[in-house]
MARDO-103131 format. One record per residue (C-alpha): residue number from 1; y, z, x. Coordinates in nm, 4 decimals, decimal comma. Layout:
N
+-----+----------+----------+----------+
!   i !        Y !        Z !        X !
+-----+----------+----------+----------+
! NUM !        Y !        Z !        X !
...
+-----+----------+----------+----------+
END
This chain:
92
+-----+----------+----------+----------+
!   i !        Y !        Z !        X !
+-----+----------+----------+----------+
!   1 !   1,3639 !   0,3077 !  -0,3525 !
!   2 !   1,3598 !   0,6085 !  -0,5981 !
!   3 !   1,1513 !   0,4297 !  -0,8501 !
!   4 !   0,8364 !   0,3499 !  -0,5635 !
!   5 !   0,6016 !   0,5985 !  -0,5383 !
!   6 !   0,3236 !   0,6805 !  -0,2662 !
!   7 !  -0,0062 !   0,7883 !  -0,4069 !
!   8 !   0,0733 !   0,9410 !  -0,7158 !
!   9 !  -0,2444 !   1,1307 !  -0,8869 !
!  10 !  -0,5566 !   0,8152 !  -0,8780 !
!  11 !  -0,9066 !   0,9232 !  -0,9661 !
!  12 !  -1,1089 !   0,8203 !  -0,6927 !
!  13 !  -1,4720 !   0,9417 !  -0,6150 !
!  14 !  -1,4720 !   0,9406 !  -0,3147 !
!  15 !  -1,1513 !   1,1458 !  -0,2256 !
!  16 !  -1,2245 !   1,5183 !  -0,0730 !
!  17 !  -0,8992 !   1,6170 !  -0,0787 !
!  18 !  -0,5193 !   1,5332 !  -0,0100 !
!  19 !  -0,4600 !   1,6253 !   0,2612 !
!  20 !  -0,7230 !   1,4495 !   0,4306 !
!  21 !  -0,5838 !   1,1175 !   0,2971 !
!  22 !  -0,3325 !   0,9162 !   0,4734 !
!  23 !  -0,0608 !   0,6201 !   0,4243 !
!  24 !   0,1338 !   0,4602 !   0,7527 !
!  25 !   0,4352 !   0,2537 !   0,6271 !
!  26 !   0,6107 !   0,0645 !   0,9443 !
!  27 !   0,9887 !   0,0110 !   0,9471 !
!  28 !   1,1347 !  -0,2589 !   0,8421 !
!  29 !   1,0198 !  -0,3260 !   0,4879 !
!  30 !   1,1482 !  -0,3003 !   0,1709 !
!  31 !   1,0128 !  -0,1581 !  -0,0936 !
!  32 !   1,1530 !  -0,2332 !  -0,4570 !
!  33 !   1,1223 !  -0,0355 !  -0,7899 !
!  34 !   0,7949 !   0,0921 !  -0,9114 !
!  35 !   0,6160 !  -0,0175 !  -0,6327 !
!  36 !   0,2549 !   0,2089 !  -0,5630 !
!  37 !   0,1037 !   0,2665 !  -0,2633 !
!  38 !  -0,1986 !   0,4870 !  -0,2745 !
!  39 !  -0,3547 !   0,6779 !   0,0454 !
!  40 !  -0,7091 !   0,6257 !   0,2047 !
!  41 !  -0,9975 !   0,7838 !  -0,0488 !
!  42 !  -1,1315 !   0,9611 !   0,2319 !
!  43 !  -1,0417 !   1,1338 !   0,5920 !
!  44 !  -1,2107 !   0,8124 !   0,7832 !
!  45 !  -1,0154 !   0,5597 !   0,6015 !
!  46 !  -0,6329 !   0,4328 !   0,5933 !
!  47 !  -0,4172 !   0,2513 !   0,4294 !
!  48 !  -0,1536 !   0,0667 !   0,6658 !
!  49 !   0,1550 !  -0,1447 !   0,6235 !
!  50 !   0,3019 !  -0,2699 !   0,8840 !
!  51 !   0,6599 !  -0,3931 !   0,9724 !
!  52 !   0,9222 !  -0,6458 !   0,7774 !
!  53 !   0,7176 !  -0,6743 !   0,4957 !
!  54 !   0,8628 !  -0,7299 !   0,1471 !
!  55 !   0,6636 !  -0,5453 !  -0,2227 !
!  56 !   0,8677 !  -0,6811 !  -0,5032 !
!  57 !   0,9325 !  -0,4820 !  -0,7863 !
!  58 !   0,5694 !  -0,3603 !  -0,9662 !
!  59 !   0,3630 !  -0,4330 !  -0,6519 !
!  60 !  -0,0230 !  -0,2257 !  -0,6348 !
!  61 !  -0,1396 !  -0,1807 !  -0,2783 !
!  62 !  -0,4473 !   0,0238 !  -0,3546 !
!  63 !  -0,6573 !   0,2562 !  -0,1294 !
!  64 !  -0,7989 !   0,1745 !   0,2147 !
!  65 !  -0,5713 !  -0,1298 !   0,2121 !
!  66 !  -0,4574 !  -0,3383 !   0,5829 !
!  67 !  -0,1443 !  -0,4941 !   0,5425 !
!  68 !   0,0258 !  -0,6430 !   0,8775 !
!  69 !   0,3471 !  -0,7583 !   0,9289 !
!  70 !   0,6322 !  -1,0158 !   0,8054 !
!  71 !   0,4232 !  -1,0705 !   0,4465 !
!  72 !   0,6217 !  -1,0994 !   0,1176 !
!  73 !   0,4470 !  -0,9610 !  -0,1982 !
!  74 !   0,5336 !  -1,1183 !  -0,5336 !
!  75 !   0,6329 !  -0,9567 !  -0,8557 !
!  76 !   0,3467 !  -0,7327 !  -0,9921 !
!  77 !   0,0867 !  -0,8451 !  -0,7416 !
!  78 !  -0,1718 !  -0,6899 !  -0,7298 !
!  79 !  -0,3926 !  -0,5675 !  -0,4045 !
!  80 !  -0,7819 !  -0,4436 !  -0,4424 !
!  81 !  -0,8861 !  -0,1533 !  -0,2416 !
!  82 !  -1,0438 !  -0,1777 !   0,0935 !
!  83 !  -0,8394 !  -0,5476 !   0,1790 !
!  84 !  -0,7334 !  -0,6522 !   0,4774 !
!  85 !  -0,4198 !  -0,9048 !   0,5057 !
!  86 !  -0,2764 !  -1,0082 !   0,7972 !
!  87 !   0,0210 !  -1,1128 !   0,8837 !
!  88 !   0,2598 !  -1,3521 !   0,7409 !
!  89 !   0,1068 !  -1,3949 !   0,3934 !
!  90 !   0,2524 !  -1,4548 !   0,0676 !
!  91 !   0,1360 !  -1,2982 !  -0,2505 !
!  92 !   0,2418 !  -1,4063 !  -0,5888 !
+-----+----------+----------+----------+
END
């Protein structure tokens, strides 16, 4: 979706630099308007979403975050750094 964006400019501490940073989207999911998706902080970590999920319009997934498969994300939800969520879950 043209309005999503993956990791647009987040001050984090611990990041070293950009290109050490990563984000693995599976296929499958959709992806609404102004959706964010920000990269690990650091080389070691990752942030992961996996296959078939749906992020409603306004949905956060912050750094370092696990997200498995089939999971539907509400409106504006909201997801902390460094979770894990596994599949099949439902966020509103």
């Amino acid at each position: 979706n043209p309005g999503a964006k993956l990791d647009p400019a987040i001050r984090c501490r611990k990041r070293r630099s950009r290109k050490d940073t990563i984000a693995v989207i599976g296929d499958d999911n959709v992806i609404r308007e102004n959706v964010v998706i920000n990269r690990s902080s650091t080389a070691e970590g990752r942030t992961s979403i996996g296959n078939g999920n749906f992020l409603h319009e306004g949905v956060h997934v912050s750094h370092d975050t696990q997200i498995g498969n089939r999971s539907v994300f509400g409106y504006g939800s909201k997801i902390s750094g460094n979770c894990i969520l596994e599949d099949y879950v439902l966020l509103t």
